[in-house]
FIDOGU-680906 format. One record per residue (C-alpha): z, y negated, x; residue in three letters; residue number from 1. Coordinates in steps of 0.001 Angstrom, whole numbers. Each point is the difference from the previous one (the first is absolute). Example, Ala and Ser with C-alpha at 12.3 -4.5 7.8 and 13.67 -1.06 7.14 Angstrom:
2
((7800 4500 12300) Ala 1)
((-660 -3440 1370) Ser 2)
% end
This chain:
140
((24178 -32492 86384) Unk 1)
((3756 1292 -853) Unk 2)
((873 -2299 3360) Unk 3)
((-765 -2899 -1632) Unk 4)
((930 615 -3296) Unk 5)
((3315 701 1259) Unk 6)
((42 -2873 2300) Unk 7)
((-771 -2501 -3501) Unk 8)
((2454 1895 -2209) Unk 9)
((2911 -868 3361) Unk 10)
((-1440 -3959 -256) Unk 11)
((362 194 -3606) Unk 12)
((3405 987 111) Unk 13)
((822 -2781 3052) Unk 14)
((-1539 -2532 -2391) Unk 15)
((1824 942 -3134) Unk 16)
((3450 -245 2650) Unk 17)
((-1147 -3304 1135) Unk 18)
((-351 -1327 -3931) Unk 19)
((3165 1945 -1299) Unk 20)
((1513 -1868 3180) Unk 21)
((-1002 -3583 -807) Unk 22)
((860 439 -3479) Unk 23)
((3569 856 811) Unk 24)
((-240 3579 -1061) Unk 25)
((1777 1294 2631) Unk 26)
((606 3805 -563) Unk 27)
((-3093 488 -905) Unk 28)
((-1600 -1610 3182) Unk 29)
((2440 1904 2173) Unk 30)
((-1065 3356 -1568) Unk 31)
((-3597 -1246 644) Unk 32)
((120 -839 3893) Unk 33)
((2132 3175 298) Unk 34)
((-3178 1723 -1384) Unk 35)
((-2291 -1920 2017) Unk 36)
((2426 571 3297) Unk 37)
((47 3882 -873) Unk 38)
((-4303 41 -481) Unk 39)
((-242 -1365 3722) Unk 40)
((2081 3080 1590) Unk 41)
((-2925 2229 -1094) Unk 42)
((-2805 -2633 566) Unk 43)
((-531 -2655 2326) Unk 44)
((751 -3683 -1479) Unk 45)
((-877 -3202 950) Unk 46)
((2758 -1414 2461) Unk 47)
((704 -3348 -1802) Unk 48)
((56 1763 -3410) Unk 49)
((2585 2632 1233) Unk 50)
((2033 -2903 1270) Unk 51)
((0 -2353 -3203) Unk 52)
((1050 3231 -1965) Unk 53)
((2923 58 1964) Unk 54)
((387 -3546 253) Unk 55)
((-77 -524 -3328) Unk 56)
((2213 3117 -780) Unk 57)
((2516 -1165 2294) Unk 58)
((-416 -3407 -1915) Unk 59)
((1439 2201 -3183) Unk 60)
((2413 1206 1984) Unk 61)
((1531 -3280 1697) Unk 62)
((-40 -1120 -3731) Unk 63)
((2487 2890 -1135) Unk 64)
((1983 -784 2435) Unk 65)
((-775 3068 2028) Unk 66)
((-154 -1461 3465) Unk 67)
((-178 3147 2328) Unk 68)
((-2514 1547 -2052) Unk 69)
((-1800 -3270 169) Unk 70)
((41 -212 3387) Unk 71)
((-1286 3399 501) Unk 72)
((-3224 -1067 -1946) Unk 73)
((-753 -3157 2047) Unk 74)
((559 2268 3085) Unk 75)
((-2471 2367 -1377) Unk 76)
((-2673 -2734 -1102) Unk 77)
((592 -1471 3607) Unk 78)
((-567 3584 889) Unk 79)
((-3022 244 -1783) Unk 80)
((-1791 -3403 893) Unk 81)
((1989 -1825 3351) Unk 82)
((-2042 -3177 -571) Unk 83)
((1270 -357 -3672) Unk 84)
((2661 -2940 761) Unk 85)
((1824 -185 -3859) Unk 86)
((1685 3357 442) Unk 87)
((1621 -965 3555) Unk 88)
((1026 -3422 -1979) Unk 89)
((1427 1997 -3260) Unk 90)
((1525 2721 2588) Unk 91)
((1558 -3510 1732) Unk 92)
((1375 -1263 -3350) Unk 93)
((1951 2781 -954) Unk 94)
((1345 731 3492) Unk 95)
((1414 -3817 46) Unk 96)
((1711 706 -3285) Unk 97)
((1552 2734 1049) Unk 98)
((1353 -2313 3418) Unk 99)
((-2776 2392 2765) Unk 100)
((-667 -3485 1268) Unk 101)
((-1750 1254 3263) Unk 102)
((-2172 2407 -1838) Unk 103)
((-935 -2814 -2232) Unk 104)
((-922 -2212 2428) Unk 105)
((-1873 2774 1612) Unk 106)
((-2397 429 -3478) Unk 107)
((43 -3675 -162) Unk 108)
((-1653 -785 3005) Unk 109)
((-2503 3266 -581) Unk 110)
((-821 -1947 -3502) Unk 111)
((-720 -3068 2168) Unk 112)
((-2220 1622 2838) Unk 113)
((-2157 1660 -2784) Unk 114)
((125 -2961 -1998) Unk 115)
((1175 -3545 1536) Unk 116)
((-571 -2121 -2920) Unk 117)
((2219 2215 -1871) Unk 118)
((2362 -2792 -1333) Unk 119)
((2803 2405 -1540) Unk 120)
((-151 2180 2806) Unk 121)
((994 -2891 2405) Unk 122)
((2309 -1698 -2425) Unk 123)
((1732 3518 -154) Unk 124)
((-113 -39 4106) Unk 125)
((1660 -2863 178) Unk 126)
((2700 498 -2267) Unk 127)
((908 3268 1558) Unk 128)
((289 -1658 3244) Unk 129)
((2210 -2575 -1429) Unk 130)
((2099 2978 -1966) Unk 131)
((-7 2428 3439) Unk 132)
((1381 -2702 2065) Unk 133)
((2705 -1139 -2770) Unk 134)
((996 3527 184) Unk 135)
((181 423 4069) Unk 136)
((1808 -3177 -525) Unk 137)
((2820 1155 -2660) Unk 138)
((362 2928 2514) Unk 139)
((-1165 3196 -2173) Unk 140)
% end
């Protein structure tokens, strides 16, 4: 009985992250998926809830401006749930801003094998093929 109580209570607090999220309350959603994250290393989660906590966390993140940190979460979420294909594309994004071409062509194409009618994914794809060879080109 305690099992599942404790197993609602952790859904509880990943739905209150997931509404404090969408309504642009962003401290408060990161201090909720951190609570969720921490529940599931004493109890066993569900895969693709693990991996939108730290999706969505890493979302926060990327939006603060703290890129390696961000990247650390979508590595985790991937981590957490391998067939989850917008953590490889948000793990893409910030590794093209910060000019990791290769490695963002890498999560790119993972995006696109999990998902092919991803249409960002392959716009972002393309672009970074464009970008990668306009660097090779420029010699750096």
């Amino acid at each position: 009985m305690e099992s599942a109580q404790m197993e609602n209570d952790c859904l509880r607090v990943l739905e209150q992250a997931h509404m404090e999220f969408n309504n642009n309350n962003f401290n408060k959603a990161e201090d909720l998926y951190t609570d969720f994250i921490t529940s599931c290393q004493t109890r066993k989660c569900d895969a693709h809830d693990l991996a939108i906590a730290f999706n969505n966390r890493g979302q926060i993140k990327y939006k603060r401006v703290d890129f390696y940190e961000a990247m650390e979460d979508y590595t985790l979420a991937i981590q957490a749930n391998s067939r989850f294909e917008v953590p490889f594309y948000n793990r893409g994004l910030i590794r093209y801003r910060l000019g990791f071409f290769q490695e963002a062509e890498e999560d790119f194409r993972k995006t696109l094998d999990l998902n092919p009618a991803f249409e960002d994914a392959k716009l972002s794809l393309k672009q970074t093929k464009i970008d990668r060879e306009h660097r090779i080109s420029r010699g750096y």
